[in-house]
Each structure stands twice: as C-alpha cells, then as structure tokens.
C-alpha positions as CSV (number, residue, x, y, z in Angstrom):
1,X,97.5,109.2,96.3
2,X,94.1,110.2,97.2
3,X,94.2,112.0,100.8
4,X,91.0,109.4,101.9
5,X,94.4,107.0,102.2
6,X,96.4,109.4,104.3
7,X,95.8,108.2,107.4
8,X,97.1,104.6,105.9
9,X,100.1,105.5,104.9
10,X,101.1,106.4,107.6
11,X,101.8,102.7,108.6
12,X,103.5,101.9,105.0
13,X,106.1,100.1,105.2
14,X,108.3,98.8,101.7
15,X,107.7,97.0,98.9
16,X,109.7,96.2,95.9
17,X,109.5,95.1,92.3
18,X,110.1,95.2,88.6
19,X,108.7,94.3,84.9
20,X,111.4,92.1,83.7
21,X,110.8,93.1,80.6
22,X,111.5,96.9,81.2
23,X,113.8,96.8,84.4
24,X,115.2,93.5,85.2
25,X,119.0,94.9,84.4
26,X,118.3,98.0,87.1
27,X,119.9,97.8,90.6
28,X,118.1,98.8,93.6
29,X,118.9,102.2,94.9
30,X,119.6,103.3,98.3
31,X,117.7,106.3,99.1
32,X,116.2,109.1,97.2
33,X,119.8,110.8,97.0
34,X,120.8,107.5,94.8
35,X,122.2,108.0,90.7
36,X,120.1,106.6,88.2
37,X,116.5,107.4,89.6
38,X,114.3,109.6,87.8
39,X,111.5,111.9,89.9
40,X,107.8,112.3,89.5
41,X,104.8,112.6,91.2
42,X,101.4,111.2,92.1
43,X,98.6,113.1,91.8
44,X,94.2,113.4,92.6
45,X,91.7,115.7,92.9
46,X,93.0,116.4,96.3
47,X,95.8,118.8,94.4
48,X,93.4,120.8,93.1
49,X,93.9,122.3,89.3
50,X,97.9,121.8,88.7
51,X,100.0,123.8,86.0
52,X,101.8,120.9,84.3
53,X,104.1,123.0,82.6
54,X,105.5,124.4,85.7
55,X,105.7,121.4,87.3
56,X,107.7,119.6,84.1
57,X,110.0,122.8,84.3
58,X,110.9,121.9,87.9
59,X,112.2,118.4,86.8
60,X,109.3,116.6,87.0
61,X,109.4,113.4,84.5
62,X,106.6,111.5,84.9
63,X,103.2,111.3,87.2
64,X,100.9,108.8,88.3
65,X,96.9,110.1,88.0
66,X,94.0,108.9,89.7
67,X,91.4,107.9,87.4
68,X,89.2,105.2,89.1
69,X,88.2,103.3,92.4
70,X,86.2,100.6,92.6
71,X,83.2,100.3,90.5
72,X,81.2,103.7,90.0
73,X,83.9,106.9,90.9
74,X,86.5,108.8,88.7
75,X,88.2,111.2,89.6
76,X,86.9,114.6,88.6
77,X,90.6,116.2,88.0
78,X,91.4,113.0,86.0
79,X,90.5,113.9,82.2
80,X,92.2,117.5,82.6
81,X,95.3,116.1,84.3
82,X,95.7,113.2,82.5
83,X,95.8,115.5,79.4
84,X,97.9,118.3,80.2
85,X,100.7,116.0,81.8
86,X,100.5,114.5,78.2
87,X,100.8,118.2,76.6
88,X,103.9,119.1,79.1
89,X,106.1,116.3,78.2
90,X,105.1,115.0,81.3
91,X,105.1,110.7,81.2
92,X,101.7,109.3,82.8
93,X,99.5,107.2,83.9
94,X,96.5,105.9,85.4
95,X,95.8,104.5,88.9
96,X,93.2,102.8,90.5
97,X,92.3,102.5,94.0
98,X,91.1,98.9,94.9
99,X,87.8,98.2,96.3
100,X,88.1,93.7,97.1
101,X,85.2,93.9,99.1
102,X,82.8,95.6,96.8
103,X,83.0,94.0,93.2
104,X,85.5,91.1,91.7
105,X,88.8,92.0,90.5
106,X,88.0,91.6,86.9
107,X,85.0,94.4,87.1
108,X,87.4,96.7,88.5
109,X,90.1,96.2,85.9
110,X,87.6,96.7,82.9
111,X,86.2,100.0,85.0
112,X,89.5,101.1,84.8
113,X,90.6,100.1,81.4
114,X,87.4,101.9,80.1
115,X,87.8,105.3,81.9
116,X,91.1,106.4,81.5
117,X,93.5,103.1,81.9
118,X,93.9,102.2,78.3
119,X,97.7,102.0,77.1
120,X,98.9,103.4,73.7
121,X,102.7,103.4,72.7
122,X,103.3,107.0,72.5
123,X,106.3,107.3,74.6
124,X,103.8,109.1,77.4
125,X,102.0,106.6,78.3
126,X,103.0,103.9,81.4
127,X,100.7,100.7,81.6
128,X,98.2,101.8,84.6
129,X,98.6,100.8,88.3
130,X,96.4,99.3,90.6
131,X,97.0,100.4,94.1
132,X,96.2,98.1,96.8
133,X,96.8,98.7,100.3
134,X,95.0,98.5,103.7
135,X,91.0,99.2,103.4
136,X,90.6,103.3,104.6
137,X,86.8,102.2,104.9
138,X,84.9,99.7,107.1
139,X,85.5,96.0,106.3
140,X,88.8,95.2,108.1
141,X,92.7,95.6,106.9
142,X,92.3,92.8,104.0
143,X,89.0,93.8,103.5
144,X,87.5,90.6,104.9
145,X,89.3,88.6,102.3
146,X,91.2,85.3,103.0
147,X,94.7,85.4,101.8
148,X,93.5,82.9,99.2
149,X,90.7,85.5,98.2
150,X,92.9,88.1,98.0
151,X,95.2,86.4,95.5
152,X,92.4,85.5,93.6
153,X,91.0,89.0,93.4
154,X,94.3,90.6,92.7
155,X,94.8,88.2,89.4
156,X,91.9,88.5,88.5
157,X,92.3,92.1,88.3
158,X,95.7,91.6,86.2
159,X,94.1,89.2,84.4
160,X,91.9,91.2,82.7
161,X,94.0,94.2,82.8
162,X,96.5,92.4,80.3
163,X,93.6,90.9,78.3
164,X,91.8,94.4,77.6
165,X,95.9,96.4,77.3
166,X,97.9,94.3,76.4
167,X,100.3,95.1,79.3
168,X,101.2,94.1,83.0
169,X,99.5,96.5,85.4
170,X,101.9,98.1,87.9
171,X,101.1,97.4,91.7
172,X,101.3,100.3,94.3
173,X,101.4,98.2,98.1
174,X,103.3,98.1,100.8
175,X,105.9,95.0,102.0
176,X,103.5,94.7,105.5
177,X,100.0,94.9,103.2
178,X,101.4,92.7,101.0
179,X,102.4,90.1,102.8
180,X,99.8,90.0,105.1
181,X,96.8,90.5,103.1
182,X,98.6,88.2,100.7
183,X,99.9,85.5,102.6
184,X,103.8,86.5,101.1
185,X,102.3,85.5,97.5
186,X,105.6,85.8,95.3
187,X,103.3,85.4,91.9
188,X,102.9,88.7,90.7
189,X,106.7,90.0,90.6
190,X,108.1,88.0,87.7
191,X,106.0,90.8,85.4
192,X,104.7,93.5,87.5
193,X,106.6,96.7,87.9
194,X,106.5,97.3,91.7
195,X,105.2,100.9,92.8
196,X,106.8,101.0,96.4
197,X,105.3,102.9,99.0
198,X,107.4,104.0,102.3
199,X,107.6,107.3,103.7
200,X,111.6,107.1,104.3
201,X,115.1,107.7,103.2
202,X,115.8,104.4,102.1
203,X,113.4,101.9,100.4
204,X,113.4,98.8,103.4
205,X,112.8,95.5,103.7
206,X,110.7,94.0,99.7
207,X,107.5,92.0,99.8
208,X,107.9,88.4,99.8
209,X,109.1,87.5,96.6
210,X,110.1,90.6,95.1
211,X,113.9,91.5,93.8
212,X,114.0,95.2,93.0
213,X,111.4,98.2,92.9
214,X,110.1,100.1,89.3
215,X,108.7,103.1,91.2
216,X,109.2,104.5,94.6
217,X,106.8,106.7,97.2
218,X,109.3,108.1,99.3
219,X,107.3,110.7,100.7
220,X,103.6,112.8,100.6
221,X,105.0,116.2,102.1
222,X,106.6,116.7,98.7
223,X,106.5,120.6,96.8
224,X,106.7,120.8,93.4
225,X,106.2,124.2,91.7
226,X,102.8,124.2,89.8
227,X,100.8,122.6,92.6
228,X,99.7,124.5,95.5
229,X,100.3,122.9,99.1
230,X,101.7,118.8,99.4
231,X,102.0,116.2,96.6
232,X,103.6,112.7,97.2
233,X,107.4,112.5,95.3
234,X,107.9,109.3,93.8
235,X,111.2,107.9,91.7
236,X,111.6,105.5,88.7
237,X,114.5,103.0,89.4
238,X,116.2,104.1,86.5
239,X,116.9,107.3,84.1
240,X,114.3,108.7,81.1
241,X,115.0,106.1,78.6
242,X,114.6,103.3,80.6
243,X,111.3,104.9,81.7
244,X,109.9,105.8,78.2
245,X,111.3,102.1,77.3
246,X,108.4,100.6,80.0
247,X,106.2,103.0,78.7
248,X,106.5,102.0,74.9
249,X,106.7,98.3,76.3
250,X,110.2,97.8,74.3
C-alpha cells in the first residue's frame, strides 16, 4: 500500500474473509510457508517504475494497484502499472484508499469504478478493493464516524460498487480496525473476499464475523526482482485457478 499508511500498519493486527462464491471450499492457512497459497504483491507510486516481466518471472501471480483515494487523487503510476501487469501475465487489480470523513461512500465507489476500478472477465482482472483502515490524516482512528456511520459508509461504498461492476468489492482492514471502527459488524463477509493485513508469520485472530481470508498482507519488507527497494508480499488462499476463477467471477 501507499507508504502515507506506513506508519499505520505498523499496529495491523488480522483480518479474515472470503467471497463464497470464489472461496468458500478453501481452508485457512497457517503461515506464509502453508500449501495452496499463491504470491503477489501490492503496489503504488511509492515503487517507483516496476518491470512487470521480471517481477512475473520471479513467481509473482497477481498484484493489487493503487488507482484512487478519496474523491480527487489517482495514482500517477496507476495507468502504466495497471497495464503492464496485464501484459506480463500478471492477475490485477485496483485499490482504493478510503477517505469516510471527506465524501459519502457511494461518491468514492463511483470515483473508483470510473478511474481504473471497472471489472471485465478476462481472466486478469480481480473485482477492485477498497482498503479501509485507521485514518493516517487528522480526524481520529474511525475518522470521527460512529460505528453506525461507519457501517453505513462502508455499504454504501459496496453498494454502489456492485451496482456500477457487477461484483463484490474486496476489503483490505485489519481484525482491530474492524472491529472497532465497526462495532464487530459481521455483514460484509458472507460476499466479500477478505484482504488481510498483519505483518506476521501466521494470519491471527479474524474480524468479528469472518470465517477464512481471500488475500493475505504478510509483510511490507518484501523484494521482488523488478522493483527496486521494499514492496508488501501478499498471498491468495488458494492456487492460480481458484484465483483466475474470482477473477472471471465463475
């Protein structure tokens, strides 16, 4: 993710999830030395220009990209990575960084859907994610937002993701975000694929609700050839097919 978040992530702790649709057979995995995971990457302008073929060569089978956050910024890398992960054989997609405090959830989804977070069934394409996690700016932890408002904003935000896609967005959070900022809402995880973020060998404790994580953020001291200096290593609970199966929505 975008380094502005660094300093947050350093207090991630675990959250977990799946799209029932695409996962709901996977079991959860133990660490990042578990069978049936699948690596990638997430990616900004903080990784400067990348050379996606290397970084397929080294293994690398699909990436999350930065495209939007908030209301009026995209990422400058976005079009050129977004594109030559595509060209590598690389599976992508989009992210967004949430904004609650700045514009309703429903403005942010169609600001995303409309730079960069559309969805095509091409087999390289997974539904985009909205990352939500404790404000880096000023406004407080839950960005001033009521656990009620926060539920509210966050549907709202899936709400219209589905309506302009046609898919479930994924959600990147962590299990103490969550179930703080949420009040341990359970709603989401019966479709949502789960992005978990937490620094560590084994995934922890889930967000209230949730049964098994999609995608995993195990670290953001990751190398990977093809990008200069640290990128954050993710995994897919699962193997290619499975992935390209969420991506194709089948």
């Amino acid at each position: 993710m975008a380094r502005t978040r660094s300093s947050l992530r350093r207090t991630l702790a675990a959250g977990l999830t799946v799209l029932a649709t695409a996962a709901a057979a996977l079991v959860a995995t133990a660490g990042p030395a578990a069978a049936a995971t699948t690596p990638g990457i997430d990616v900004s302008r903080y990784q400067g220009t990348i050379n996606w073929t290397s970084v397929r060569n080294a293994g690398i089978e699909f990436a999350f990209i930065k495209a939007t956050e908030g209301t009026s910024y995209k990422d400058p890398n976005f079009n050129a990575n977004y594109v030559n992960a595509y060209n590598a054989g690389v599976i992508r997609g989009a992210y967004h960084f949430a904004r609650p405090n700045i514009s309703a959830g429903s403005t942010q989804a169609a600001y995303l859907a409309s730079n960069g977070g559309a969805w095509s069934a091409d087999s390289r394409t997974l539904p985009a994610a909205l990352d939500i996690e404790a404000n880096p700016y000023s406004g407080g932890y839950c960005y001033g937002l009521s656990t009620t408002g926060m539920r509210n904003w966050v549907q709202d935000f899936l709400n219209t993701y589905r309506s302009r896609t046609g898919r479930y967005a994924v959600i990147y959070t962590t299990t103490s975000w969550w179930n703080q900022c949420t009040g341990s809402w359970t709603g989401p995880w019966a479709n949502h694929p789960l992005w978990l973020a937490r620094w560590s060998s084994t995934p922890g404790a889930l967000p209230a609700g949730a049964s098994v994580w999609s995608f995993w953020q195990y670290t953001s001291t990751g190398a990977v050839s093809g990008i200069s200096g640290n990128v954050d290593r993710n995994y897919w609970n699962g193997d290619r097919s499975r992935l390209i199966a969420l991506a194709n929505n089948t």
